[in-house]
N, C-alpha and C positions, 0 to 999 in steps of 0.2 A: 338760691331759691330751691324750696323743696315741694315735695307733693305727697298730700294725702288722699287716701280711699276713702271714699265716704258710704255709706249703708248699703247702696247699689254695686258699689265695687268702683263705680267712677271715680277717674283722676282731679283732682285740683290744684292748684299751685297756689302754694302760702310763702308769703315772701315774709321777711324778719328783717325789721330796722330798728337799730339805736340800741340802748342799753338800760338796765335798771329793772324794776316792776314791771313785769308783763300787763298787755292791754291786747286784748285780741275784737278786730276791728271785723264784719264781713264785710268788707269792703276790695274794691281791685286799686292797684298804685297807679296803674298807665294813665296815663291822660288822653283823652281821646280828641281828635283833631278832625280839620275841614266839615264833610257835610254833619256828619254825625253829631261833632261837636255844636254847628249850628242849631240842627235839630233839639236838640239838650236843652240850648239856652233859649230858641224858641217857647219852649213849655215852662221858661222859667229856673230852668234847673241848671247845675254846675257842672261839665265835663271835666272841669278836676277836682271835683270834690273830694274822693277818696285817696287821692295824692296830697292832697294839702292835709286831710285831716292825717293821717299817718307819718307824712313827713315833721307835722306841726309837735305832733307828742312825740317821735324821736326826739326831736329837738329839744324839749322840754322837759327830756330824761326817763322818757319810758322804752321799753323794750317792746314794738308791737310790733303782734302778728297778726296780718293782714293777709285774707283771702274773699275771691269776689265770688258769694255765694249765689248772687241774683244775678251776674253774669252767667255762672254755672248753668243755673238751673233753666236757663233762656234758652243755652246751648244742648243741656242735658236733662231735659225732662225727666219729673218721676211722678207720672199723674196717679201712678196706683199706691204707691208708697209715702208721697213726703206729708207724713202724720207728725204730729209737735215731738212725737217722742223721737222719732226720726230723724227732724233736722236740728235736736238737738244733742245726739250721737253725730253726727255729722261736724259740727263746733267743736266738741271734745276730741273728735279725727284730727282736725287742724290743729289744735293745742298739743296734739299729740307727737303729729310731724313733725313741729318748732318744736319738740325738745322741750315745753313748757306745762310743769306738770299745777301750777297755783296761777292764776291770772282773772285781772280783773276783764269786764267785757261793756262794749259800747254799743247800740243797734237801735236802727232808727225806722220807725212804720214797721212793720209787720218784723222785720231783722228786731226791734224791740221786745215785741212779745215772747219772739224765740230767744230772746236771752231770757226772758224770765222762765220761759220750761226749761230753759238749762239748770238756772239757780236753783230750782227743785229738784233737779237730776241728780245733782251732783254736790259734792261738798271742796269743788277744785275752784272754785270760784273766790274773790278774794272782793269784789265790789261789781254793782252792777247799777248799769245807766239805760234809763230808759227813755228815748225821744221819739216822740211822737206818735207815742202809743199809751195811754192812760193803765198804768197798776190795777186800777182797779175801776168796777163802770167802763170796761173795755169793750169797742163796737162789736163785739163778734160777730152778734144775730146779722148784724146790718153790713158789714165782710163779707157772709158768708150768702147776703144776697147778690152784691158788689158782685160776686168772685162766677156764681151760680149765670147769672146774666151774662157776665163775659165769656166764659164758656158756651152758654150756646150763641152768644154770635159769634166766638171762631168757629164752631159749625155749620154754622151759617152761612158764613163768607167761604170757606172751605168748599161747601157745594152750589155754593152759587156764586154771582158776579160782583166781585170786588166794589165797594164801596166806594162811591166817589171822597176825592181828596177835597179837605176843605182846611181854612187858613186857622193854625194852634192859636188857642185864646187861652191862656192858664188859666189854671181852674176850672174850665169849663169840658167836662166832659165826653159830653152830647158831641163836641166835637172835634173828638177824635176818629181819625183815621183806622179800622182796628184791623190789624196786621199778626195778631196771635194764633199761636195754631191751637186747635183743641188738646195736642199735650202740655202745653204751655200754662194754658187759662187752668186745664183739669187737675192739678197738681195743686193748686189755690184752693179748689174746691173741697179735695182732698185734706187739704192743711185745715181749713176752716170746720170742716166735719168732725175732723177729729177733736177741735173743741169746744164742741155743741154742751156738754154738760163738763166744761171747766167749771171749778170751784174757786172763784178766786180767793174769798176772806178766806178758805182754810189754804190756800196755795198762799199766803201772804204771813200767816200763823208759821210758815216754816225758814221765812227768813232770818237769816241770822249775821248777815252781811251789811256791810253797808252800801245804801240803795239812792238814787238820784230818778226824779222823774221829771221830765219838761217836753213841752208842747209850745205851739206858735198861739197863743188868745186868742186869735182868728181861725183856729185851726179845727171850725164843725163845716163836714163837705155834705152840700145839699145833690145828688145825683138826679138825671134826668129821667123819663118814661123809658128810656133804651137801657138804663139799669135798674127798671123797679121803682123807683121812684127812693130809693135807699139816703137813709142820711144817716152819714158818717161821723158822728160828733168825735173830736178828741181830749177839745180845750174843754167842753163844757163840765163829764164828769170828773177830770183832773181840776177844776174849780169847785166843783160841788162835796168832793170826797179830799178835800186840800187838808183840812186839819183832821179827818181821819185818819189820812197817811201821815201825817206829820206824827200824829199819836202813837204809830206803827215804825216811825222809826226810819222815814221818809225826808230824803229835802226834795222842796216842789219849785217849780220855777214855771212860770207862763212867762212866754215873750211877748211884749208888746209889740204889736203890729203886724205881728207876721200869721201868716198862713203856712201853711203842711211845708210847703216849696221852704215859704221863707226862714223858718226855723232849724232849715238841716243842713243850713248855708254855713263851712267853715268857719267865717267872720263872725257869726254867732254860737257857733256850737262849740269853739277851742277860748272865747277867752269863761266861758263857762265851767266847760270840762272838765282843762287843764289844772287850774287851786284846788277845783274839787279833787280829783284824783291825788293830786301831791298832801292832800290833807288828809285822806283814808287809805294810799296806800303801804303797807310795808314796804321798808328801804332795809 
C-alpha cells in the first residue's frame, strides 16, 4: 500500500491489485463488519462493495488502483476547497502514487461526474465509465439543493438536540437519522457550486476516449419538505438524451429494475463493466 497527498496536503492510502490495464476505482478494499455493516445493508447498500468490485477486475486481468475517496473526505473534510477541479487533481494524486501514468477510471453517483472533470482535465485517461450519474442532463441544480439542505441541517443538529432515531426505509429520505457535521455536508455544497455554470455539450465536444454511461431505470429520487422538495432524476435524462450520446460516441445502458442502491451492486456493475473494459482497453 502506498499513499498519496491530495490538494490539501492530506494523506490517503491507494492500494494496487492485479495486473494488466490500469483501472482506477475511488473506492476503499476493506470490508466492513458487525454494526456498521448492518447499517449499510439496512439502507440497502453493500459493505463489500468496493472489495468485490476491485478484487472482481483484478481477477479479470486489470491492474487497479483503488482509494476510498468518500471515506476520506468523511474523515477529512474540505468544505472551503473540494471544487470539481480539486477533486479532480486529487484522482491524478492517486494515479500518481500507483506509479500509473495512463489509466482507465470507474465512479459511481457523484465519484461519476468527478471522473468526468477529470476526462477534461487531463489527456491520462484511457476510458471512462459513468454510473449513476447521467453525461449529460445531469441533476446539478437539484444536488446542489440536496447538498444546500443538508448542510443546514448539520447546523442545525449541531446546535440543537439531536434528532430522534427512526427505522432505515431505503429510498426514503425524510427518514433518515442525520448525523453529518457541517464540514462534511459544506464540502458538497462547495463541490456542487463550483458547477453551477458547467457546460456540458461543450465538456462532451472534448471527449476523445472511449466512454460508458449507465444508471438503474428506476433511478429519479423524489426528496422530501426536509430537502426542498428536490428531485433527483438520473434514469430519466440518461433516457431522453440516449441516442444523443450514442451519437457522441457513448454506450448507454439502463438497468432494469433497479434503483440508485440497486444499480451500483457488484452483481450488476462487473458482468457489465468487465467485456466493456477488456474491449476498449489497451493491452
Amino acid at each position: 500500500m502506498t499513499v498519496a497527498r491530495l490538494h490539501d496536503g492530506s494523506p490517503i492510502d491507494v492500494t494496487v491489485l492485479g495486473d494488466g490495464p490500469a483501472v482506477l476505482l475511488p473506492v476503499g478494499t476493506a470490508t466492513a463488519e458487525g454494526e456498521a455493516a448492518e447499517q449499510m445493508r439496512a439502507w440497502g447498500a453493500d459493505p463489500h462493495l468496493g472489495h468485490t468490485l476491485a478484487t472482481g477486475l483484478a481477477e479479470a486481468g486489470f491492474r487497479v488502483v483503488a482509494a476510498d475517496y468518500e471515506d476520506h473526505l468523511t474523515h477529512h473534510p474540505k468544505p472551503h476547497t473540494l471544487t470539481a477541479a480539486a477533486a479532480a487533481e486529487d484522482l491524478l494524486a492517486v494515479a500518481d502514487a500507483a506509479g500509473v501514468e495512463r489509466f482507465a477510471y470507474y465512479g459511481y453517483s457523484w465519484l461519476a461526474l468527478t471522473g468526468l472533470q477529470l476526462a477534461i482535465r487531463t489527456d491520462r485517461l484511457t476510458a471512462l465509465v459513468m454510473g449513476g450519474f447521467p453525461p449529460l442532463g445531469g441533476p446539478y441544480a437539484a444536488m446542489l439543493t440536496v447538498t444546500r439542505a443538508a448542510h443546514r441541517m448539520a447546523l442545525a443538529h449541531r446546535d440543537g438536540p439531536a434528532a430522534p432515531a427512526t427505522e432505515p426505509r431505503p429510498g426514503d429520505w425524510d427518514s433518515v437519522e442525520f448525523t453529518r457535521t457541517p464540514e462534511q455536508t459544506g464540502q458538497f455544497v462547495t463541490l456542487y457550486e463550483s458547477l453551477r455554470d458547467f457546460d456540458e455539450p461543450a465538456a462532451l465536444d472534448r471527449l476523445r476516449l472511449p466512454r460508458f454511461a449507465f444508471a438503474g431505470a428506476d433511478d429519479d429520487m423524489a426528496y422530501g419538505p426536509r430537502w426542498d422538495d428536490a428531485h433527483v432524476a438520473i434514469a430519466e435524462p440518461l433516457r431522453r438524451h440516449r441516442d444523443e450520446l450514442t451519437a457522441r460516441g457513448w454506450a448507454v445502458q439502463l438497468v432494469p429494475g433497479a434503483d440508485h442502491l440497486g444499480a451500483m451492486q457488484a452483481r450488476t456493475v462487473l458482468p457489465m463493466l468487465t467485456p466493456w473494459l477488456r474491449e476498449h482497453l489497451p493491452r
